[in-house]
C-alpha positions as CSV (number, residue, x, y, z in Angstrom):
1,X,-9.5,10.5,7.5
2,X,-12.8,8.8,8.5
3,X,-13.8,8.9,11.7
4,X,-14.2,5.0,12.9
5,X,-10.0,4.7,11.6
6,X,-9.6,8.1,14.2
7,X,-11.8,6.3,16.8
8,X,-10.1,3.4,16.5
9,X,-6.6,4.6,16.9
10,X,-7.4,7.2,19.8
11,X,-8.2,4.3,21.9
12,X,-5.0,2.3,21.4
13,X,-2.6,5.4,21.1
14,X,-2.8,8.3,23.0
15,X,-1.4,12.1,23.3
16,X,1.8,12.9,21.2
17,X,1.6,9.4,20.4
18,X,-1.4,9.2,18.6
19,X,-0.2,12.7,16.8
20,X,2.4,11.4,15.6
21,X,0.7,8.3,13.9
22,X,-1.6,10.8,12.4
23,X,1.7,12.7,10.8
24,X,2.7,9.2,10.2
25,X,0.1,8.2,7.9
26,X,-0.3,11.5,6.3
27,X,3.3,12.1,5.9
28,X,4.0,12.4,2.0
29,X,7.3,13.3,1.9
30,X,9.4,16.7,0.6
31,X,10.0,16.1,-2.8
32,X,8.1,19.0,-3.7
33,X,4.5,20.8,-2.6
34,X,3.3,19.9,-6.3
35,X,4.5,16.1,-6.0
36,X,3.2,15.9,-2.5
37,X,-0.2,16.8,-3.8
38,X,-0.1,14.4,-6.3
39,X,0.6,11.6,-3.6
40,X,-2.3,12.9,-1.2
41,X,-4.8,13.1,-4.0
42,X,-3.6,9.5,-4.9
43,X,-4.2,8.4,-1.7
44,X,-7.6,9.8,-1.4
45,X,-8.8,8.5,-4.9
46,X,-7.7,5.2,-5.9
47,X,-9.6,2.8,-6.2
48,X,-7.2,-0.1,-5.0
49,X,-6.0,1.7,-1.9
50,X,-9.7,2.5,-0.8
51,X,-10.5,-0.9,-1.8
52,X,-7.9,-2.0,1.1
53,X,-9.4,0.3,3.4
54,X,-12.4,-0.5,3.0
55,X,-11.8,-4.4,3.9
56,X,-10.2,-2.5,6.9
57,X,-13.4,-1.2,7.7
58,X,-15.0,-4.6,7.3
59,X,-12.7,-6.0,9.3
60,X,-13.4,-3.5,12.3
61,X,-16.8,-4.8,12.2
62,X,-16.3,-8.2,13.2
63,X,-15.3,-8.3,17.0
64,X,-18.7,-7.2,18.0
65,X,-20.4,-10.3,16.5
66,X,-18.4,-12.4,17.2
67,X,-17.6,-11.0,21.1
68,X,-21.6,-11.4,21.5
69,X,-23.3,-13.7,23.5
70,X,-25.8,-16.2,21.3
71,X,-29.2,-15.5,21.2
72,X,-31.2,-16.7,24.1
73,X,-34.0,-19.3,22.7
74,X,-37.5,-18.6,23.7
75,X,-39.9,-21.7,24.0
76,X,-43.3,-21.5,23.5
77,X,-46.2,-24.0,23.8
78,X,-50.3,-24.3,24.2
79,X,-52.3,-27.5,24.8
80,X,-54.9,-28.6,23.1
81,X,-56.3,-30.4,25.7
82,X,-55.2,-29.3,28.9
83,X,-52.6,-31.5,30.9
84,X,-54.8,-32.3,34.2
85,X,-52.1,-31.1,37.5
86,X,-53.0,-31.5,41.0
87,X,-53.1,-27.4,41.0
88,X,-54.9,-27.3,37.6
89,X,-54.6,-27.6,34.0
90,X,-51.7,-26.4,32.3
91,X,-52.9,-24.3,29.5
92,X,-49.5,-22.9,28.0
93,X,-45.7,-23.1,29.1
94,X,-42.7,-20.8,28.0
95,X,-39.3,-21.8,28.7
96,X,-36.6,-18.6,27.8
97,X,-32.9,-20.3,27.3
98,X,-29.9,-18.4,27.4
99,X,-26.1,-20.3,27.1
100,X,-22.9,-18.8,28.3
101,X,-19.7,-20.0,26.2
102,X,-16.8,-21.6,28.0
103,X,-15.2,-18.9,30.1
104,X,-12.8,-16.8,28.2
105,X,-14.2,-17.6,24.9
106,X,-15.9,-14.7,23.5
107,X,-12.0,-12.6,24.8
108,X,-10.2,-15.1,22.6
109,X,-12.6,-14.4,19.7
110,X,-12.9,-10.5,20.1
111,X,-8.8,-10.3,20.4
112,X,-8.4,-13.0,17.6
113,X,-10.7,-10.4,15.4
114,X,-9.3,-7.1,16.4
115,X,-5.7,-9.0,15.0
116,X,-7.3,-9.7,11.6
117,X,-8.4,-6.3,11.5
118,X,-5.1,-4.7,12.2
119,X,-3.5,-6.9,9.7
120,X,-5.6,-5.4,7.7
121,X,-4.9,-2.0,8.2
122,X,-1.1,-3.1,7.9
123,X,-1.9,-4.4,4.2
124,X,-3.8,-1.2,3.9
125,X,-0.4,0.8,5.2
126,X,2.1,-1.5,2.8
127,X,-0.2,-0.8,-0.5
128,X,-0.5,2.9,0.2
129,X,3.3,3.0,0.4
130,X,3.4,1.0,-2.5
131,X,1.4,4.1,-4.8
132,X,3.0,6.0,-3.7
133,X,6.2,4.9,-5.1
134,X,4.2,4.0,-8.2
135,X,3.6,7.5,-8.3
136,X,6.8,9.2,-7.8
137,X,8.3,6.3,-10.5
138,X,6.2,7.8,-13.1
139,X,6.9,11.1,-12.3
140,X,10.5,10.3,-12.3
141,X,9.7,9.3,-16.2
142,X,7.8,12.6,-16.8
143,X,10.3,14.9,-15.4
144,X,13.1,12.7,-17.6
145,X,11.1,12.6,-20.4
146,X,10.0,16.2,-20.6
147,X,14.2,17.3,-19.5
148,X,15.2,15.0,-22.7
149,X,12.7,17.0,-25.0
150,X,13.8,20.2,-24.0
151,X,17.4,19.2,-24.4
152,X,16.9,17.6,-27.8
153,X,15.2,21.1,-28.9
154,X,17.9,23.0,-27.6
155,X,20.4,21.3,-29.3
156,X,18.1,21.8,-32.9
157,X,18.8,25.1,-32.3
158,X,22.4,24.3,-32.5
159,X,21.9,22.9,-35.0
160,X,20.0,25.1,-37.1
161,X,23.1,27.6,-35.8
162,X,25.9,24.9,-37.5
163,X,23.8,24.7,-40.4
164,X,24.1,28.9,-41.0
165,X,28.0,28.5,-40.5
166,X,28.3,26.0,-42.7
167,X,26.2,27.5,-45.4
168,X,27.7,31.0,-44.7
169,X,31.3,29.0,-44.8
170,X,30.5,26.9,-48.2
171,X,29.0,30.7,-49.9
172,X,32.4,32.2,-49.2
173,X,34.3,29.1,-50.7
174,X,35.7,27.8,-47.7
175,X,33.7,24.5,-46.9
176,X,32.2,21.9,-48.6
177,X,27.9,21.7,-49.5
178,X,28.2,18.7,-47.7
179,X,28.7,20.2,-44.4
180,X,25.5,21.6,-44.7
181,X,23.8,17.6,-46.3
182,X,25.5,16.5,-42.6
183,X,23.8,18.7,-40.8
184,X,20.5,18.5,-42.5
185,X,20.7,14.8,-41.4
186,X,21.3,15.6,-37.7
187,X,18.4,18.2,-37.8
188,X,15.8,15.9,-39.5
189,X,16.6,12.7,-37.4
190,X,16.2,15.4,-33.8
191,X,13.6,16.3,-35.4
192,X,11.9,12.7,-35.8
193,X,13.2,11.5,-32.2
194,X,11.3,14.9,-30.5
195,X,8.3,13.7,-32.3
196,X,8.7,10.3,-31.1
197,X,9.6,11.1,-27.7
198,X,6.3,13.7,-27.8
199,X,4.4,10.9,-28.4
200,X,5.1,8.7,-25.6
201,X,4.3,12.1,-23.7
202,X,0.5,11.0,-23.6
203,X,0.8,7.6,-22.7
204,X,2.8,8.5,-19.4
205,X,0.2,11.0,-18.5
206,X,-2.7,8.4,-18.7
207,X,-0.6,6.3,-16.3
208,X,-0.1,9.0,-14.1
209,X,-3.6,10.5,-13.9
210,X,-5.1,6.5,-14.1
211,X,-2.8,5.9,-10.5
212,X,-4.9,9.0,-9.0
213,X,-7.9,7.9,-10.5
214,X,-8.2,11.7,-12.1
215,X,-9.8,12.9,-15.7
216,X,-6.9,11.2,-18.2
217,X,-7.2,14.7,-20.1
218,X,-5.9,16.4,-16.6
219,X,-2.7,18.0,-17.3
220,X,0.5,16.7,-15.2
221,X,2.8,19.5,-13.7
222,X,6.3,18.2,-13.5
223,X,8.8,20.2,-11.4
224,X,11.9,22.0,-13.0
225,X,14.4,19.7,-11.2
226,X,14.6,16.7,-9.5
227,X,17.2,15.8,-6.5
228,X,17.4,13.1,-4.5
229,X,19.5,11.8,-1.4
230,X,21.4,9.2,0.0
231,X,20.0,8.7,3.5
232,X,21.6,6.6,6.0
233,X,22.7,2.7,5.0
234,X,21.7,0.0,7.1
235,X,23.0,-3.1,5.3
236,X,23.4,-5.9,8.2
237,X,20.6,-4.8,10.5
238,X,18.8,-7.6,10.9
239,X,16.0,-5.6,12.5
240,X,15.8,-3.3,9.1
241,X,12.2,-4.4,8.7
242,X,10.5,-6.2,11.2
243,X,8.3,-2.9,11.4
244,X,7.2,-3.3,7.8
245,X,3.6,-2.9,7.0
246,X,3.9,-6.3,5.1
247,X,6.1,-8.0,8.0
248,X,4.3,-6.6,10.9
249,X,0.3,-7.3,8.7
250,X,1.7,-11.0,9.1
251,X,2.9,-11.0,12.1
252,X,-0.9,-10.0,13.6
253,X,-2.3,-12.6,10.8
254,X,-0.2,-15.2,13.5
255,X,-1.3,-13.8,16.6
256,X,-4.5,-13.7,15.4
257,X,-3.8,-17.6,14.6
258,X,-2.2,-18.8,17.9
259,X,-5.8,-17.0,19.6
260,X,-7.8,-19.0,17.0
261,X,-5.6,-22.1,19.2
262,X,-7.3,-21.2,22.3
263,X,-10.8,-20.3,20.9
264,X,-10.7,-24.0,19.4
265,X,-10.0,-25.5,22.7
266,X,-12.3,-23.5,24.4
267,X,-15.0,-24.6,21.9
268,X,-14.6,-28.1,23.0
269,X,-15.5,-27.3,26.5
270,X,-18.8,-27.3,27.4
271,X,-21.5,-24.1,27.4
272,X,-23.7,-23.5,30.0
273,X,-26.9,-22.6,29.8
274,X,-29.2,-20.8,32.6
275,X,-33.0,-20.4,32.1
276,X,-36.2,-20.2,33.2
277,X,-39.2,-22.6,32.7
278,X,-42.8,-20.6,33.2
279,X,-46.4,-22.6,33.0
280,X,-49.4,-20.9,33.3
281,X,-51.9,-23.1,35.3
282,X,-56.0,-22.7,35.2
283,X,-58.2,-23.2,38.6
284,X,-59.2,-26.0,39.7
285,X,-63.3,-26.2,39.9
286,X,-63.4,-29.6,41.4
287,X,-61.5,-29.6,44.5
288,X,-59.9,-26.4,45.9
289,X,-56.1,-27.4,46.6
290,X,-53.3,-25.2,48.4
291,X,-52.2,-22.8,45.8
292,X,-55.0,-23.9,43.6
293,X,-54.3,-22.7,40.1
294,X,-51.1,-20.8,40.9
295,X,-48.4,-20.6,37.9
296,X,-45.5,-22.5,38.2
297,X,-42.0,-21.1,37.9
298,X,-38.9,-23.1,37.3
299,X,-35.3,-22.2,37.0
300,X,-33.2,-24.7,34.4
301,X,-29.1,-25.1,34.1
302,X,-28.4,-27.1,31.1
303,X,-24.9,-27.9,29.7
304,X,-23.7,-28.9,26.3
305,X,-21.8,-32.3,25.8
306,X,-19.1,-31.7,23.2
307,X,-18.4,-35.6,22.9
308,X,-17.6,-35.6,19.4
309,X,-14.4,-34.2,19.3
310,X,-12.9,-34.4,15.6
311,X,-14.0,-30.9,14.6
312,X,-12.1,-29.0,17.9
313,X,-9.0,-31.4,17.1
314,X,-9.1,-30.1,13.7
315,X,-9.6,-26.6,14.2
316,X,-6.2,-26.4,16.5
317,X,-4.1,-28.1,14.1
318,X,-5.4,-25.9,11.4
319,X,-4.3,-22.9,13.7
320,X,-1.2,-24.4,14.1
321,X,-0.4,-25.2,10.7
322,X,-1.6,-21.5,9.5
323,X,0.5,-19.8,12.2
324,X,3.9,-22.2,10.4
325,X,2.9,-21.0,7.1
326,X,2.8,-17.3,8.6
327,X,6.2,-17.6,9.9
328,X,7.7,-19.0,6.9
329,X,5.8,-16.4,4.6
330,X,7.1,-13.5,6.8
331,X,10.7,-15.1,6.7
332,X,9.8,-15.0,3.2
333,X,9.3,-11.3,3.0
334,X,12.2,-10.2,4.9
335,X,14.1,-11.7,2.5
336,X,12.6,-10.3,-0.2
337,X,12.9,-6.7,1.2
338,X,16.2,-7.8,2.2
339,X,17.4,-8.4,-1.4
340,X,15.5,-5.4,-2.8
341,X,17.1,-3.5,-0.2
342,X,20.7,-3.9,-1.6
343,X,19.8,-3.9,-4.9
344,X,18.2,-0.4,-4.1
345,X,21.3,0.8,-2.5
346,X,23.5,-0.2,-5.4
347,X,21.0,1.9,-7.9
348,X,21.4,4.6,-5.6
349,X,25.2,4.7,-5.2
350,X,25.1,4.3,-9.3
351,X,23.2,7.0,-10.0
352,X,25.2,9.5,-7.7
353,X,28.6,8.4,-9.2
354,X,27.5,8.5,-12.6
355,X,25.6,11.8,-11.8
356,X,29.2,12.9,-10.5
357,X,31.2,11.8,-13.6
358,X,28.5,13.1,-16.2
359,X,29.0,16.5,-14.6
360,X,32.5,16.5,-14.9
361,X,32.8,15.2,-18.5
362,X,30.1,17.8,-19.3
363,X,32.6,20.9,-17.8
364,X,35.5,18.9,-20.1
365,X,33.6,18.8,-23.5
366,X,32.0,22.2,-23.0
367,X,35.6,23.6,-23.7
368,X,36.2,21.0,-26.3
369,X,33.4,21.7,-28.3
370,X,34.3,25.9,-28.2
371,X,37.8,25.0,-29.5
372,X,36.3,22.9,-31.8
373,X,33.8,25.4,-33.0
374,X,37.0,27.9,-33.2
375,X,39.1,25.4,-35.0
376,X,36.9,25.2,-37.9
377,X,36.1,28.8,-37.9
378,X,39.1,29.1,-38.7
379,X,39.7,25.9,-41.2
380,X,41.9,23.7,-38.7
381,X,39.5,21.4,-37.8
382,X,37.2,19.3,-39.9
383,X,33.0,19.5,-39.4
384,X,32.6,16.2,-38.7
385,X,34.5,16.7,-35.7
386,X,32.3,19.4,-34.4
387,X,29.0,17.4,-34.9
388,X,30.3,14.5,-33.2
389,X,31.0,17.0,-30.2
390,X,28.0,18.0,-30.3
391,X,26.4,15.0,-30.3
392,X,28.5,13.8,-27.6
393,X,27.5,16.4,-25.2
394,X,23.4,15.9,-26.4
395,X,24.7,12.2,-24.8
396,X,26.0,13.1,-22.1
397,X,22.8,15.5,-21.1
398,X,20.7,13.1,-21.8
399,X,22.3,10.3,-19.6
400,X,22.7,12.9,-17.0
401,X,19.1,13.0,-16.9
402,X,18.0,9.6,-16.8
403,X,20.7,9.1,-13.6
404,X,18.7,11.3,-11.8
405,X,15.7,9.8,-13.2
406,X,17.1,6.8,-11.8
407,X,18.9,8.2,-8.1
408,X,15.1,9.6,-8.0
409,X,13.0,6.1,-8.4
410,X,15.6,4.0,-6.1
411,X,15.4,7.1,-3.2
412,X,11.3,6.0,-3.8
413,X,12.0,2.5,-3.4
414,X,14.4,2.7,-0.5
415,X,11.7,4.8,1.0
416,X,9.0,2.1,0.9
417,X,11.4,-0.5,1.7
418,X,12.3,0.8,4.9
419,X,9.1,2.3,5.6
420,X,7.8,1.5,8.9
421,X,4.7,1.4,10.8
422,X,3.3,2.0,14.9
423,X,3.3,-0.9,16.7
């Protein structure tokens, strides 16, 4: 983490506190170690996510300028021909200006900046979250995709196994030769959907390596299974996400806003300015005066008249329409995260139902398919039967796999939706 974003946070959190925003923002959750590295190098490498932090960085930059005073105005000027005083001539004058902004004005602009910047860092927070369930989503497809392949392999082999009873059953005059035609079909069209399915192999890996901004040659490790859980439900809470990056980045854009109210008032009070006026004065060779040829020194107030008032009137309403649109906009988004929210929940519940039924339809048609097998063995049952069985269970596998595909991505999405950040 670079130092101005720890610098910055030690001074507005401190002890355990600030510890545990550091956990907080590092925290990549306990899928697995190898998916957890995946989600750190993400964060460290790509290039939208760094982009965002970087306009953090920006950001951070901006209270001092505008917190600073304006530069004071140094006036310089030499005569030609010397203005004749009574203590001399008056070869050169320099007049060094300095003006003070109404009182409270710079405060309003340094807190009105630090707001921006935090919003910032909030967008920065909500688009990090957002990888990272980009991330785990593709995984989810990897680990699905590779679990589908071995399956469909596995059951080639059965197949190739069906095919030698068959044959063996048709050479000893007990089957037909078109048992064996059947399951020449079954094994050529696995065959065609593993190449297919290879295929798409490369494409997801591209994705996956392009959203860590790695080599798109790096090879992707996928973990040998995949759980998920259902964590707590919280449908009515109206609070569920004020503490959303995206909620809470908008609710700093508005404070930043209702300062941007006062720093336009305050603009259309008047500055004051304190300086000093300094001529430098030659001797006098005609006459020999008190103080003959002494410099003279003079302090000067001055004050700005902001008479023309259409540009401070403006400003405020601006401010207050921008701080309307803000509230609406983060209305807006709880709604939105709101809706996903329940959606999300349904996936979830899905996917653990259907996980729960595959399961036990899997136990039923595992004892199916032996007396099946058995049956025809032993002439009772017809092939077809047996293949259709077979294909069954390849279906039920397979669907198995892409619910947990599926309880996987919606556990991701619940976990951004709910994510939360430190006030």
């Amino acid at each position: 983490m670079k130092k101005s974003l720890l610098k910055y946070f030690q001074k507005r959190f401190s002890g355990m506190k600030f510890i545990l925003l550091l956990l907080f923002l590092w925290g990549l959750g306990s899928n697995s170690q190898t998916l957890d590295q995946y989600l750190q190098t993400a964060a460290e490498n790509n290039p939208k996510l760094k982009s965002a932090y970087a306009q953090f960085e920006a950001a951070m930059q901006k209270a001092p300028q505008v917190a600073g005073l304006p530069d004071p105005t140094l006036t310089m000027s030499a005569f030609g021909k010397m203005i004749e005083t009574r203590l001399g001539g008056q070869e050169a004058n320099f007049s060094l200006v300095q003006m003070f902004p109404w009182f409270g004005t710079l405060q309003a602009k340094k807190e009105a900046s630090v707001l921006m910047a935090e919003a910032k860092f909030q967008n920065y927070l909500n688009l990090r979250n957002q990888l990272f369930f980009d991330v785990k989503s593709v995984y989810a497809e990897l680990y699905a995709l590779q679990k589908t392949i071995q399956l469909k392999k596995e059951n080639l082999a059965i197949l190739d196994s069906y095919r030698e009873l068959s044959l063996s059953r048709f050479k000893s005059g007990n089957a037909p030769m078109v048992n064996v035609i059947k399951v020449d079909i079954k094994r050529e069209a696995a065959k065609t959907e593993i190449n297919l399915l290879e295929d798409i192999m490369k494409p997801l890996e591209t994705k996956f390596n392009l959203l860590l901004n790695q080599k798109l040659e790096t090879i992707v490790k996928v973990q040998d299974t995949l759980m998920f859980k259902n964590p707590k439900i919280l449908l009515n809470s109206e609070d569920l996400f004020k503490n959303h990056p995206s909620v809470v980045g908008l609710e700093k854009q508005k404070e930043s806003y209702e300062f941007q109210q006062i720093i336009a008032q305050k603009e259309g009070l008047p500055m004051l300015g304190l300086g000093i006026d300094y001529s430098i004065i030659s001797k006098r060779t005609d006459a020999n005066p008190e103080m003959n040829g002494q410099d003279a020194v003079m302090p000067m107030f001055s004050v700005t008249l902001p008479i023309f008032r259409k540009k401070y009137n403006a400003a405020k309403k601006e401010a207050v329409f921008m701080v309307s649109s803000i509230e609406q906009e983060q209305e807006a988004q709880k709604n939105d995260l709101q809706g996903a929210y329940e959606l999300t929940i349904y996936e979830l519940k899905k996917a653990e139902q259907l996980i729960t039924l595959y399961e036990k339809q899997l136990v039923s048609s595992a004892q199916a398919n032996k007396l099946l097998i058995s049956g025809f063995s032993n002439a009772t049952i017809d092939f077809e039967e047996v293949l259709q069985m077979n294909q069954d269970i390849l279906m039920l596998q397979t669907q198995k796999v892409e619910a947990i595909k599926n309880g996987f991505t919606a556990e991701a999405k619940l976990e951004y939706l709910i994510s939360k950040t430190e006030e």
